[in-house]
C-alpha positions as CSV (number, residue, x, y, z in Angstrom):
1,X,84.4,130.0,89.6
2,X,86.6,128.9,92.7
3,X,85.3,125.7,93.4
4,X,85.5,124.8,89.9
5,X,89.2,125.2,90.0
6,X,89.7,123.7,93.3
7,X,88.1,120.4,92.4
8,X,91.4,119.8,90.2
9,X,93.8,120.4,92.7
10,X,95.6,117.5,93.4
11,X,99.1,119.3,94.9
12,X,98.7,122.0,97.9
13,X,102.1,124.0,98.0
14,X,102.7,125.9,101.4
15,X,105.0,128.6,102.5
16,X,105.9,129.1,105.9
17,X,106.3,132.0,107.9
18,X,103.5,134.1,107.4
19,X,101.3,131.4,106.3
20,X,101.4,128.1,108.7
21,X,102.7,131.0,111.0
22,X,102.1,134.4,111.9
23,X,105.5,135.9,110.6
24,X,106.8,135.5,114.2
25,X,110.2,134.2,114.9
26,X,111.4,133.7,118.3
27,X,115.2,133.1,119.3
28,X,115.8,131.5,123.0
29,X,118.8,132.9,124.4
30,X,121.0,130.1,123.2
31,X,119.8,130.8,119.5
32,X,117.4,128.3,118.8
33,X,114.3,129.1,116.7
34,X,110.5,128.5,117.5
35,X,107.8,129.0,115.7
36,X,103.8,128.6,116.9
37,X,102.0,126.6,114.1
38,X,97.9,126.4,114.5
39,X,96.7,122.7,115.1
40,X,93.4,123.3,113.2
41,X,95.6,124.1,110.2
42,X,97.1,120.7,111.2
43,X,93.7,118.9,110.9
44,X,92.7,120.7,107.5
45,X,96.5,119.4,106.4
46,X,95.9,116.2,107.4
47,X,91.9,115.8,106.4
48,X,93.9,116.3,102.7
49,X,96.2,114.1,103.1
50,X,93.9,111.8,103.9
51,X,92.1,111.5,100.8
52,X,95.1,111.9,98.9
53,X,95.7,115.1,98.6
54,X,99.5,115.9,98.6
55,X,100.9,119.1,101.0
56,X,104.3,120.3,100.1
57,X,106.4,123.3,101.1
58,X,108.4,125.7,99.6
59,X,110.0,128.5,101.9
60,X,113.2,130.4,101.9
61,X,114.0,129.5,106.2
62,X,115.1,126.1,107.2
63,X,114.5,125.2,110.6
64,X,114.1,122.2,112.9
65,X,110.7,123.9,113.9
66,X,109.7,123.1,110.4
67,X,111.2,120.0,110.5
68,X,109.7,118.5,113.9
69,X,106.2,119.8,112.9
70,X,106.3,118.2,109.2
71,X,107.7,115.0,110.2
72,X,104.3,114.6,112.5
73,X,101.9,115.8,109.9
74,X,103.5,113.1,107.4
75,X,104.4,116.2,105.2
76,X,107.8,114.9,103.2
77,X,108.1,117.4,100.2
78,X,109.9,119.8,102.0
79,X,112.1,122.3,100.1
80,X,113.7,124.6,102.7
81,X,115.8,126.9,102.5
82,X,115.6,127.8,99.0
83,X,116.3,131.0,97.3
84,X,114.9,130.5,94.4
85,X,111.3,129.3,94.9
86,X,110.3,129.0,91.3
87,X,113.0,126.3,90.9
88,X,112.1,124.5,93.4
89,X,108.7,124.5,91.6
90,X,110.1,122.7,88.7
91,X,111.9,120.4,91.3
92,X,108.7,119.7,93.0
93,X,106.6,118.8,89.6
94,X,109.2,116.8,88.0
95,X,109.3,114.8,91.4
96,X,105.9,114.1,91.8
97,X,104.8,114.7,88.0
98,X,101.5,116.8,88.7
99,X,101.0,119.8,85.8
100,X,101.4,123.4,87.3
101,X,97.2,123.6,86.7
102,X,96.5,120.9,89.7
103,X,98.8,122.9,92.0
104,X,97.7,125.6,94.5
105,X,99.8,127.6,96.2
106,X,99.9,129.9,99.8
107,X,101.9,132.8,100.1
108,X,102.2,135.6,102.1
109,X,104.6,138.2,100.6
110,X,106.8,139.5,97.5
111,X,109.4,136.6,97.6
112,X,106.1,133.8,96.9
113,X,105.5,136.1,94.1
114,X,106.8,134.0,91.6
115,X,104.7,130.8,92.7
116,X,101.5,132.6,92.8
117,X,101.9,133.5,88.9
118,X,102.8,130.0,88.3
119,X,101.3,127.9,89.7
120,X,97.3,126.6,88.9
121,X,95.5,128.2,92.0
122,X,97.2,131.4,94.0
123,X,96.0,132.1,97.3
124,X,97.4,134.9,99.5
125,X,96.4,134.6,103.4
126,X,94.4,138.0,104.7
127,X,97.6,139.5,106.0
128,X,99.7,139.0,103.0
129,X,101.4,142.3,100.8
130,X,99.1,144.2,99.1
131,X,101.2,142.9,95.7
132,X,100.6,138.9,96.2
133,X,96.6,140.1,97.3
134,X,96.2,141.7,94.0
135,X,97.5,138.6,92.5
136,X,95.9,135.9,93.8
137,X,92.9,133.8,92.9
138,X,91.6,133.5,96.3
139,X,92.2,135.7,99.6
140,X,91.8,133.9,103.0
141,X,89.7,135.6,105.5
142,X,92.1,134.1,108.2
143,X,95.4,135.5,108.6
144,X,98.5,133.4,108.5
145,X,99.2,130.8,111.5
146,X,95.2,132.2,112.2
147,X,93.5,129.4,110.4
148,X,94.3,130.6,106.9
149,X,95.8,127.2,105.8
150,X,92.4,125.2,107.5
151,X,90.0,127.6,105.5
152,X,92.2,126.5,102.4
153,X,91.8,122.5,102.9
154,X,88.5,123.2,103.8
155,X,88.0,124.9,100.4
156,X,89.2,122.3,98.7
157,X,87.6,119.7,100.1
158,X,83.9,121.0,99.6
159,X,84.9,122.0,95.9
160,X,85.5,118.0,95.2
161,X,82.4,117.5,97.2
162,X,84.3,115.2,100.2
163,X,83.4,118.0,103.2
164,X,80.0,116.1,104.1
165,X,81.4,112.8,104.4
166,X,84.4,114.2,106.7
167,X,81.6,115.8,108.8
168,X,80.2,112.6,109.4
169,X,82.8,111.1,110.4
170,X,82.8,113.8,113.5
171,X,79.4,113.2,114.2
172,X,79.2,109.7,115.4
C-alpha cells in the first residue's frame, strides 16, 4: 500500500523544471532566467520540513531562480547542474546517511529515469513522459508547478499520521 511506504520516508528528493515548475523557462532580453514556482508547493515543502522531513534537489539546470527560491524555503541540499543524477544520489546519501528505501523521489521525464528506479518511493507528476509514469509508484493528479509537489507532502504527511495535527494548527 502507498501509505505504508510513505510513513518511512524520511528524505523527499525534487527535480525541478517540470516538477516545482511547469517546464517553462523564460529568458528577459538581457538573458536572465525566471521560473514561476507554486507557493502552495512552498507550504507542503515547508509543513515537511517542519517536522523533520528533509527536501533535497537533484536537477540537471542551475539557476539563480533556483537558488533565490531555495535559500527562502531553507532547502540547502541542492545539487544543480548535474549530469549525472544517479551520482549525485550516492552524493546525497553518503551526505546525509539515509538508505535509498527512506527516499522518495519527483520527476518529470526520461533524464529522472534513473532516480525513480533507485530510489525507495518514485513519483512522476500528472504531466510527466509516459516512460517515468509507467515507472513510478505514485502518479500525482496535479501537474508539475500545478500543486503536484503539495499533493506529495501532503501524502506523506497523512501516511505518518501528522496531517490532523497540522490542520489544527490552521483552525484556531
Amino acid at each position: 500500500m502507498v501509505s505504508d511506504r510513505l510513513k518511512n520516508i524520511k528524505l523527499l528528493l525534487l527535480d525541478v523544471d517540470g516538477v516545482l515548475t511547469d517546464g517553462g523557462i523564460i529568458y528577459s532580453d538581457n538573458g536572465s532566467e525566471t521560473k514561476i514556482f507554486n507557493v502552495k508547493d512552498g507550504l507542503g515543502i515547508r509543513l515537511l520540513m517542519e517536522v523533520g522531513i528533509c527536501l533535497g534537489i537533484i536537477t540537471g539546470r542551475r539557476s539563480n531562480a533556483l537558488s533565490k527560491r531555495c535559500k527562502e524555503l531553507g532547502i540547502d541540499l541542492i545539487y544543480d547542474g548535474v549530469a549525472n543524477k544517479a551520482d549525485a544520489l550516492n552524493r546525497m546519501l553518503e551526505r546525509t546517511g539515509f538508505s535509498v528505501e527512506e527516499v522518495a523521489f519527483i520527476g518529470d521525464d526520461l533524464p529522472d529515469l534513473a532516480l525513480m528506479r533507485r530510489t525507495g518511493f518514485s513519483i512522476a507528476v500528472a504531466d510527466a513522459h509516459v516512460t517515468l509514469r509507467e515507472n513510478a509508484d505514485m502518479i500525482t493528479s496535479a501537474k508539475g508547478g500545478r500543486g503536484a509537489v503539495r499533493e506529495v507532502c501532503e501524502a506523506i504527511l497523512k501516511a505518518k499520521g501528522l496531517w490532523e495535527s497540522i490542520l489544527g494548527r490552521f483552525s484556531v
